[in-house]
N, C-alpha and C positions, 0 to 999 in steps of 0.2 A: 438657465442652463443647469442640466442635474449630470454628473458622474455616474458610469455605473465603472463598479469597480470591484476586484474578486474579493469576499466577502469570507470571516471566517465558517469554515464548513464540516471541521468536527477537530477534536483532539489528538493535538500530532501530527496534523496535516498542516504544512508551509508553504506548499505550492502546489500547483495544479498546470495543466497542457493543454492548449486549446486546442482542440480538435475538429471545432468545425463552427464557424460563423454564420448565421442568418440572414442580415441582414447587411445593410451597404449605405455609403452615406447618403442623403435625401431620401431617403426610406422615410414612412410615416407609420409609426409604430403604437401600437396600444397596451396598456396597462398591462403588467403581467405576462406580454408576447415573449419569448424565448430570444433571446439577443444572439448569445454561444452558447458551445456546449462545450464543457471542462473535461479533461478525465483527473483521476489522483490516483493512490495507489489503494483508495477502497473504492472508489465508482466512478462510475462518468453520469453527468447531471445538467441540464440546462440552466444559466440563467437569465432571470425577466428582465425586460425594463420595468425600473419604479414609478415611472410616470407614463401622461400621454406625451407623443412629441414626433417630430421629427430628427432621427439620425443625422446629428451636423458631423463626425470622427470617428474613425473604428482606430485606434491603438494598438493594436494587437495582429498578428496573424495566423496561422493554422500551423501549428509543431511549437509553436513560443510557449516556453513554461515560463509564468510568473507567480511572483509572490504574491501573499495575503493583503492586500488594501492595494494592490498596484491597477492602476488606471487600464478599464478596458475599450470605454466608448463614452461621448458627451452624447446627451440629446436635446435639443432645445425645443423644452415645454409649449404644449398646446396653449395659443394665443401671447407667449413671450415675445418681445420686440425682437426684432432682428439686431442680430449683434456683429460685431467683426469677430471672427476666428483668433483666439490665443494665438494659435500657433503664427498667424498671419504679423500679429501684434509683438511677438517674438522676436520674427524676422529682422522686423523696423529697427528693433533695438540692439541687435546684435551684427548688423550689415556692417559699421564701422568693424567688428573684429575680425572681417576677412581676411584685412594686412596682415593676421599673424603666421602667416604661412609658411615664412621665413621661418619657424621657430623650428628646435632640434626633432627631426622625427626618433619615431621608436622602430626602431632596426635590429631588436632584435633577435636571433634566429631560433629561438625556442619558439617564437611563435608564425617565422612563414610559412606560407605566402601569408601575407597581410594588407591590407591596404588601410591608411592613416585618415580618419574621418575626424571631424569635430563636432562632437554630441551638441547640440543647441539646447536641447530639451531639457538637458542634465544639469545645465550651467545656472547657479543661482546664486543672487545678492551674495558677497561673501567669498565666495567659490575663488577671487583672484588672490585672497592673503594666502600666503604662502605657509606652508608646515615648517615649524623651527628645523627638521630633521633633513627638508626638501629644497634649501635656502641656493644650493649649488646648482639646480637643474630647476627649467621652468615647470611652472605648476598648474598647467592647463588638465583641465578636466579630459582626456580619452579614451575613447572607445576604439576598441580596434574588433573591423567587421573583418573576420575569416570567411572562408571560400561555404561554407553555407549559408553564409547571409546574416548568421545571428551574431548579435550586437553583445560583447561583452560587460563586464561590469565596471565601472568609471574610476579612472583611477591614473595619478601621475607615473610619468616614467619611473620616477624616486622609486613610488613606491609598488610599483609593478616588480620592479629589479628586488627588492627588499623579498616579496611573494616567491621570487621563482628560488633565492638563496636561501631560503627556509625550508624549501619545499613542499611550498603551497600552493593551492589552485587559485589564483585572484578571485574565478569566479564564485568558489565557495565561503569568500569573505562577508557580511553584513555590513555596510556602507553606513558611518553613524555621521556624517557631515550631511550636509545639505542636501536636494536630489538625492540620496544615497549614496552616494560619490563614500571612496572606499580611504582612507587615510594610514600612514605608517603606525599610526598608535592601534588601528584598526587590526591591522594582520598582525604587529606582537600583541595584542591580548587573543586573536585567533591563533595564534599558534603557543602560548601558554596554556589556553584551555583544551586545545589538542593533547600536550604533555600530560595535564590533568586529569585526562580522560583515560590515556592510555596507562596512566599509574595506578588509578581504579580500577580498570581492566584485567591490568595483569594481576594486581590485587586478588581480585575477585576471583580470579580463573587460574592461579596459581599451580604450575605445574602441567597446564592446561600447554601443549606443544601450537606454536603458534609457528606458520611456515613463510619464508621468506621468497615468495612465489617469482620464478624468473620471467621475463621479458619472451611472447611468444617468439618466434620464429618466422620466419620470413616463408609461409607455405604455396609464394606463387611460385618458388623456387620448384616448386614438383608439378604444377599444373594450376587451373582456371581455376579462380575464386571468388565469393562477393561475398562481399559487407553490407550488411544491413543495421542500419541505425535501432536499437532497441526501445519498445515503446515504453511509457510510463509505470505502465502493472506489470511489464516485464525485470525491467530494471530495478525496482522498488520490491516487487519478489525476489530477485537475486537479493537485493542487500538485507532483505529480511531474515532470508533462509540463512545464508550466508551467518549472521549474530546464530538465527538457532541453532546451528549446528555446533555453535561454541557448548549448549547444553550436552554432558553425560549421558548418550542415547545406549540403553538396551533395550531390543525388541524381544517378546516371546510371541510365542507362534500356538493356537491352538485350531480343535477345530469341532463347527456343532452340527450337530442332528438337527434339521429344523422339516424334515419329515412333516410334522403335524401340524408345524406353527404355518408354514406352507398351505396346508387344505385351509388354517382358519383365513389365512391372507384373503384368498380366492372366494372365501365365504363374505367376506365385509367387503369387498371391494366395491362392490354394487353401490351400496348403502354409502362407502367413501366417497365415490364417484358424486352419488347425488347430491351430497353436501360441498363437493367442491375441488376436492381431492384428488391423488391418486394413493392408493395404497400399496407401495411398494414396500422391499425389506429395512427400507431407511426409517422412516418413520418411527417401525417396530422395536428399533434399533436405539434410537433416540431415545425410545422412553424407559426401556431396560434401561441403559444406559442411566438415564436421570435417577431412577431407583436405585441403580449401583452405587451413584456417587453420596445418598446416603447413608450406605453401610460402610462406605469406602473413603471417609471424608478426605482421606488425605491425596485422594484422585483429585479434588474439586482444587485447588491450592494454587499459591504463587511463590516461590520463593525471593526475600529479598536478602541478597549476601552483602549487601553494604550497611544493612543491620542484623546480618544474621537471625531472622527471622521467616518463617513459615506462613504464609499468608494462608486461614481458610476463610471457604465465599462460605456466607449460608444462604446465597442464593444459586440457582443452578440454569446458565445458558449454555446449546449446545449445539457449540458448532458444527457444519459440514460443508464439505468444499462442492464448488458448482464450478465445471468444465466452459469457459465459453471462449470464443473464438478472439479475446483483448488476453486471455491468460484466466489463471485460477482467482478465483473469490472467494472466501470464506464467512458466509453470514450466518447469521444464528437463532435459535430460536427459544426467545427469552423463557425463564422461571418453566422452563420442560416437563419440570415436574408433576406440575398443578393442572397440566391439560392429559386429555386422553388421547389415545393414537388416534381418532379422526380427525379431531382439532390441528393436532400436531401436523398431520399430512394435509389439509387444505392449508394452511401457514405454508409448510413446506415447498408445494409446488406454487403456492401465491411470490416465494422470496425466489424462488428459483428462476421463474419466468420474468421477474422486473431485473434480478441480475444479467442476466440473458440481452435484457433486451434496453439495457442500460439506466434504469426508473431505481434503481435499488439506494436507498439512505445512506449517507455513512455511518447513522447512525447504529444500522441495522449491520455491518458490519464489526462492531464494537464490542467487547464486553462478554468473551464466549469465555469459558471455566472449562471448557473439554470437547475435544472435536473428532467429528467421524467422517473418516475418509471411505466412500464406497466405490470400487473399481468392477464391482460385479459384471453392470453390466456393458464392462467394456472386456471383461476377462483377465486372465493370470490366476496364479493360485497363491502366493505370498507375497509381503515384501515389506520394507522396512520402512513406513511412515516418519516423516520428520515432525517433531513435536511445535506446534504452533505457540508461537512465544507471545504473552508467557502462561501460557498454560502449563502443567508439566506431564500430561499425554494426550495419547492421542491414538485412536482405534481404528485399524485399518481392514479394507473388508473388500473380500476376493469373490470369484466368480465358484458359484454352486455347482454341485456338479452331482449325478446321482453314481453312489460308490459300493461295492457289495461289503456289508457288515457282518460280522457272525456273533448272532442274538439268537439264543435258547440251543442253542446246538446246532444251527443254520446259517448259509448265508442266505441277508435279505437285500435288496436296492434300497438302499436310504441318500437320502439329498442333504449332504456334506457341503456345509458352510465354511470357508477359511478365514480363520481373524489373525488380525496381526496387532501386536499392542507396542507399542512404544511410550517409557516414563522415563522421566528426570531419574537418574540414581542418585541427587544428593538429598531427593525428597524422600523416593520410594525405592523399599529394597527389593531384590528378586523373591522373595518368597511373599510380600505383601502382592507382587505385581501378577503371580500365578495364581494368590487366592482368589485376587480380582476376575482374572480373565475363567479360573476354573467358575464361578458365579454365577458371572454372564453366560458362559454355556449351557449352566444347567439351567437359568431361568428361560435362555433360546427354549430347549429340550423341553422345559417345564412351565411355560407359559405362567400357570396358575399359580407359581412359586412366588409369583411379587406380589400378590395379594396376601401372603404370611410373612413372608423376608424383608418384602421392599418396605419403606418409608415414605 
């Protein structure tokens, strides 16, 4: 019998959401076939079976997020005897504990409706001695399944009651007992290191206005409403943004001539095309951009305020976000530098189309030093990019539009690019951040300028 089970899948990643199962039990599966398919909050991914076999257990169901090593499906290996089923094996041994039925339910009203199950699954060697702190109240292992069906995290009355008087979410506790079963010593060091975290915070962010957000309001009160459950890259977006926003954001606004750089676009496209490409204004953008960050090193940066330090990369990856129908992505395109814009833009549209169509790494998500948001061809003419943490800017880029200019004594139509820049202010001052973005326009304007300027 082999486990397949959710597997580490990049740094910083602790869970992931099933989103769509393959197969079923008595399925006969081969090597490498596609079992699920995960999302997190950098991609959604398939995983194989590690063996030949057939599908004896699927664990899991479709909206379940679970943790890194938690059990998704057994298979029973090509030509293994036949076995009896754990879970079957389970049963046997726990039928005697139905008697306890009698025992105190959990009623309380922070959590109904509820209905009182007893996790079987959960229950291991051990699980019956009691918590020195939990001596008063029995100390059955429970779950309690809410009106969606999902199965919380295991844990005594004692110490469910302990979570809610702290005010803490049970389920965001780590369960260091047995099955993961979640223990009173378990939630005081979760909520010590809550304290610790939030002393480092303000620490760090001192003076930083932090708001004590009220409790919506009851809006059926004025008419028909629905609720929808937020998905994975949804939710994980908000908490992301959410921390960057605690960054010192100023944006400047500029805007370039790209008149000429436009004919050359149109000129290479051809040739980008046949290598793999599309040669749009991102690309072009990317690789300015890489040459900036070497005159500009303090673009490429991380700051860390818990050692008051400046973090610079001497390497250069460059992000840009990709629109798809699960929420935004932001993957990257490593050491930007060292390739040329055809390069750049077959990469480009190769990361764009596996994002899209959900094949993309998390790896390939990781590791960007400065990110370019382009809204061109969706339209608008500015707006205020959020800096992608932890980067500390980030370049945003509007829709072209041809504008009358007055050069030499006249006006001419020239096609006016809008860029928008947002940096960290505890990195970069405003007069660094205007030299920056004045740069980039001229090398827009002036193409031929990074081959004497750039790096």
């Amino acid at each position: 019998m082999s486990d397949i089970t959710l597997p580490e899948i990049g740094e910083g990643i602790d869970e992931a959401t099933i989103i769509n199962i393959f197969v079923s039990p008595g399925d006969i599966i081969k090597k490498e076939q596609s079992v699920v398919e995960i999302e997190t909050d950098k991609a959604a991914l398939e995983l194989p079976s590690p063996v030949d076999g057939t599908i004896s257990e699927i664990l899991v169901s479709n909206g379940d997020v679970i943790k890194i090593g938690a059990l998704i499906a057994k298979v029973t290996e090509e030509g293994a005897p036949a076995k009896e089923k754990p879970a079957l094996k389970e049963k046997k041994k726990e039928e005697p504990e139905t008697e306890e039925k009698a025992e105190e339910p959990v009623t309380e009203k922070e959590e109904e409706p509820v209905k009182e199950v007893k996790t079987k699954k959960e229950k291991t060697p051990g699980a019956e001695i009691p918590n020195k702190e939990e001596k008063a109240e029995p100390d059955n292992v429970i779950s309690i399944v809410k009106e969606d069906n999902k199965v919380s995290a295991p844990a005594s009355p004692s110490t469910r009651k302990l979570a809610r008087e702290l005010g803490i979410d049970i389920n965001s506790i780590p369960g260091t007992d047995p099955g993961g079963r979640i223990s009173s010593d378990d939630v005081i060091k979760y909520a010590k290191n809550l304290i610790t975290n939030f002393e480092t915070t303000a620490e760090t962010h001192r003076g930083t206005y932090q708001p004590n957000i009220p409790a919506l309001p009851d809006f059926s009160k004025w008419g028909d409403i629905e609720r929808k459950k937020m998905g994975t890259v949804r939710r994980l977006t908000a908490e992301n943004l959410t921390m960057a926003w605690t960054i010192p954001h100023v944006t400047n606004h500029d805007r370039a001539d790209i008149t000429e750089l436009d004919q050359l676009r149109k000129m290479n496209k051809q040739k980008t095309k046949d290598a793999g490409g599309n040669l749009t204004i991102t690309p072009i953008l990317i690789k300015i951009v890489s040459s900036a960050l070497k005159v500009f090193p303090e673009f490429n940066a991380s700051i860390d305020m818990e050692s008051n330090e400046i973090i610079y990369k001497k390497f250069v990856n460059i992000g840009f976000a990709v629109d798809t129908e699960r929420g935004l992505f932001v993957p990257n395109i490593q050491n930007a530098d060292k390739k040329n814009i055809i390069d750049i833009a077959v990469e480009l549209s190769d990361i764009s189309e596996r994002t899209r169509n959900k094949k993309i790494k998390p790896d390939e998500l990781k590791g960007s030093t400065f990110t370019v948001s382009n809204l061109g061809g969706i339209g608008g003419t500015y707006f205020s990019p959020i800096i992608y943490y932890p980067d500390v800017a980030i370049l945003g880029v509007s829709k072209s539009s041809f504008e009358p200019v007055y050069i030499d004594g006249k006006f001419e139509p020239r096609l006016m690019m809008p860029l928008s820049l947002s940096y960290d202010h505890r990195v970069i001052d405003g007069a660094a951040a205007a030299r920056f973005l004045t740069w980039l326009v001229k090398a827009l304007e002036e193409p031929f300028q990074i081959l004497f300027e750039g790096k």
